[in-house]
N, C-alpha and C positions, 0 to 999 in steps of 0.2 A: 958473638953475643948480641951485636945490634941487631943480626936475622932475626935472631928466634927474639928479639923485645919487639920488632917490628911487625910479627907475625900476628895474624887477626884473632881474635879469639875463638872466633869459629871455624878457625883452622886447624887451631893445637886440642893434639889429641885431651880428651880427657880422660880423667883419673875414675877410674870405678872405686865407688864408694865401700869400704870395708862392710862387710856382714855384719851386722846386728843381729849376734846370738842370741841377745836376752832378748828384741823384739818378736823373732819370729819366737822361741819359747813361748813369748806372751800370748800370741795369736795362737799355738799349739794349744795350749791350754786353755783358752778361752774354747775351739774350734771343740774339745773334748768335753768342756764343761755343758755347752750346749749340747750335743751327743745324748752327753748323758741325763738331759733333762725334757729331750725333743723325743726322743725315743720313746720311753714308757709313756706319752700322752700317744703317739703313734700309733704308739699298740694297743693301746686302751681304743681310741680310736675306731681303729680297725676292727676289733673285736667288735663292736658293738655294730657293726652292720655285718655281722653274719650268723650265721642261722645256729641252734643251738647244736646239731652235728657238726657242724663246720668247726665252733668252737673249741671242739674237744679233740678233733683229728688230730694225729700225730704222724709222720711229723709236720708241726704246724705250716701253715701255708702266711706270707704276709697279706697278698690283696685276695681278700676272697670271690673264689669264683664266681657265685652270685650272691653282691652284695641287695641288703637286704634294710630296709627302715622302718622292720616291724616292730624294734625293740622301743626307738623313739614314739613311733605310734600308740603303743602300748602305754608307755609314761604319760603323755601328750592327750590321752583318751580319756578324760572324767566321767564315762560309763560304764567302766569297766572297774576292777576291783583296785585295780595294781597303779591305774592314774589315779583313780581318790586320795589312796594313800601316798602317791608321791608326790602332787598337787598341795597335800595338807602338811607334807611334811616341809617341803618346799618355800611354802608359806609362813611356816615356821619358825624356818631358820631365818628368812631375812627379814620378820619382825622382830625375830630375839636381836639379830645383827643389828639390825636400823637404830633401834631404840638402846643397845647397848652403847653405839657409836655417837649417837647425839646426846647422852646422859656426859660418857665419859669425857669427849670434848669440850660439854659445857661446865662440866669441875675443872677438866684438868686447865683449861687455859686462863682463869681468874689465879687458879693455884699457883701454877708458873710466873704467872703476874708478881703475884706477890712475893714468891720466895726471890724473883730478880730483881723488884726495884726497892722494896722494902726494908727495913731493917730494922728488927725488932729481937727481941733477948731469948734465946734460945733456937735462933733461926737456923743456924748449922747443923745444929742435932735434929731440928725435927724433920729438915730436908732429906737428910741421911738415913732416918727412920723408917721415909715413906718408899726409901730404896731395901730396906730389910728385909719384905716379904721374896723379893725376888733372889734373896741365897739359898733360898728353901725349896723342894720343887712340891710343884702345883698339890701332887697328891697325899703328901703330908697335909693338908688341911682337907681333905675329905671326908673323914667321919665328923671331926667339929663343925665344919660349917653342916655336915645333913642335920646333926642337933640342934642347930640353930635354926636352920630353914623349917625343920618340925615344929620347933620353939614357936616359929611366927606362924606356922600355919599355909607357910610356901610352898609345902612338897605337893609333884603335880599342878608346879603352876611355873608362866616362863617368866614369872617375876624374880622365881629363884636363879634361875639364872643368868637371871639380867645384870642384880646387883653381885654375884660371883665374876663372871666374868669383868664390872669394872671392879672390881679388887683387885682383881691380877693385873688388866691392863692399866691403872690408873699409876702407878708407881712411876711403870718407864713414857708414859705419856705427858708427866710433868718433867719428867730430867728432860725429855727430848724438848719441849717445850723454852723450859727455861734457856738451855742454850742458843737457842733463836732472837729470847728477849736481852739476852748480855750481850749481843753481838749489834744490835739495835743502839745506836747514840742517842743519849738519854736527853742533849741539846735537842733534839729534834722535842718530844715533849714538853718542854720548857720553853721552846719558842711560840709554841700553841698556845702554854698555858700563859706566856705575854699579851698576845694576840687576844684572849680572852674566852678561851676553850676551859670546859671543865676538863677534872682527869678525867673521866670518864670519854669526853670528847677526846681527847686528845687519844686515848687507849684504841676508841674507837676509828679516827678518819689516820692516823699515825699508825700506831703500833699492830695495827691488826692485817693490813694492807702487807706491811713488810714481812709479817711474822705467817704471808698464808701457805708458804712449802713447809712448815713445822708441823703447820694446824693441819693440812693435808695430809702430810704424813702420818697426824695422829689416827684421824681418820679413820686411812687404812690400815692401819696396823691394828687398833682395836678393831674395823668388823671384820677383817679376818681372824684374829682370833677369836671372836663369837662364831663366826661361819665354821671354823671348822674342828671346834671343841667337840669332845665325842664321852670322856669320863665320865666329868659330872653333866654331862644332859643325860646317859646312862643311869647314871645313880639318881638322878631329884624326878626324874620324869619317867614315868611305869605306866601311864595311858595313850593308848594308843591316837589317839586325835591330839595332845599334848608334844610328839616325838620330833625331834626337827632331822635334817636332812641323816649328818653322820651318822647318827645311832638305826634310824631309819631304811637306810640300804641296807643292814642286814637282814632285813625280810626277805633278801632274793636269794639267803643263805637257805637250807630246808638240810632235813636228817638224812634223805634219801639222794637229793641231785640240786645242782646250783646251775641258775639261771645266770651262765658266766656275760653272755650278749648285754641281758637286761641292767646287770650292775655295771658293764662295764659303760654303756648310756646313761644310765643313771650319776654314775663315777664323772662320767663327761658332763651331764646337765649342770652334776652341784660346781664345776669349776668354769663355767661360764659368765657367773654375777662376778667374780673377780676378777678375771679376763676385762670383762665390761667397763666394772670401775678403774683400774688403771688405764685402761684405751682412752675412758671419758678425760679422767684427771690427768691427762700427762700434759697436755697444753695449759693447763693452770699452775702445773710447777713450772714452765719455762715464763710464761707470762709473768707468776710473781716474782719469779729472778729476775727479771729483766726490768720490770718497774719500779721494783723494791730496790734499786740502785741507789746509793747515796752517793752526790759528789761532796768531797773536801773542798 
């Protein structure tokens, strides 16, 4: 017994650690989720640099034998018929986006304000209200609000879509919101406001700082669902220099043959601005975690 207590530890054999089924599961699944999410952009991809026989060959080929970057050039070309319209459409959609996303951040984050530090008579109900719209789906309010957007004189304009789209997003934009400001210590506020900070100051150099992975996420989450709404831009919008991106790629649809290259670049073009803004904002969510640190 004194041997083996005297023995070094870099002697004695060691013990192989048991398998972790449920880890490697985890990785399995994760390795499959990816697969299945890497793939169809691949082929979308792919498609779109090859030539329109290439496209339709059976049985399909993955890398095409000459790849080709007419379809980009095409989109890319504002001389031509097919870059106007995709240019316009383009432009379109990240105005409706831009300005849906700076509308609805700048309600939803006063709103959240107030539903978390306020308290006033009827606060529970109304907060639960503005969560109502979203047990319903989207399309149930699609003849109402076109009555309405008639009513005012919006249809064919991307004003209608501008205040649609924050209706829908606005709801889960303040719940996500507010739970950022409950979790925010209300002492910090209060020592400002000793200090001699308005609330307003205090909202501003305090709470706004800690609360910017919420406000980022609201972000994107609303101009992604502006960017990639296709119903009601369908239904409020019927002129052709009005059409933003979704509804818009069906132009490479026709009666007789589909331009599968061109949509599937085009397909790639519109998911680009999204790509971009998460690549941009991803150093802004670690940066606000890591500042937004509160010591006890």
């Amino acid at each position: 017994m004194s041997a083996i207590a005297d023995t070094p530890a870099a002697a004695r054999p060691r013990r192989r650690k048991p398998i972790d089924g449920w880890r490697w599961a985890g990785r399995g699944f994760l390795v499959l989720m990816l697969l299945y999410t890497a793939v169809p952009m691949i082929w979308m991809l792919l498609t779109s640099i090859k030539s329109g026989f290439a496209a339709m060959q059976f049985p399909p080929q993955w890398w095409p034998s000459e790849p080709t970057l007419a379809s980009y050039q095409k989109l890319l070309d504002p001389q031509n018929s097919v870059g106007q319209d995709f240019l316009r459409f383009f432009w379109n959609s990240l105005f409706v986006s831009s300005v849906t996303t700076v509308l609805s951040v700048a309600v939803a984050v006063p709103a959240a304000y107030a539903f978390s530090r306020f308290h006033f008579p009827g606060r529970r109900f109304l907060f639960f209200s503005v969560l109502l719209r979203n047990m319903f789906p989207a399309v149930i309010f699609l003849v109402p609000l076109f009555i309405l957007m008639r009513f005012l004189g919006l249809v064919n304009t991307h004003g209608s879509l501008i205040l649609t789209y924050m209706t829908f997003g606005l709801p889960l934009a303040i719940w996500l919101l507010k739970g950022f400001y409950d979790n925010i210590p209300i002492q910090l506020e209060q020592a400002a406001r000793i200090d001699g900070a308005t609330r307003f100051r205090a909202f501003l150099v305090i709470v706004m700082p800690l609360s910017m992975p919420g406000i980022i996420a609201t972000a994107i989450y609303s101009f992604i669902g502006a960017w990639n709404e296709y119903i009601y831009a369908y239904t409020f919008l019927t002129r052709n220099d009005q059409l933003t991106l979704p509804v818009g790629i069906q132009r490479f649809f026709s009666e007789n043959t589909t331009d599968f290259p061109g949509l599937m670049a085009a397909s790639f073009m519109m998911s680009v601005p999204v790509v971009v803004l998460f690549l941009v904002l991803q150093r802004y969510f670690v940066r606000a975690l890591t500042e937004g640190a509160v010591k006890h």
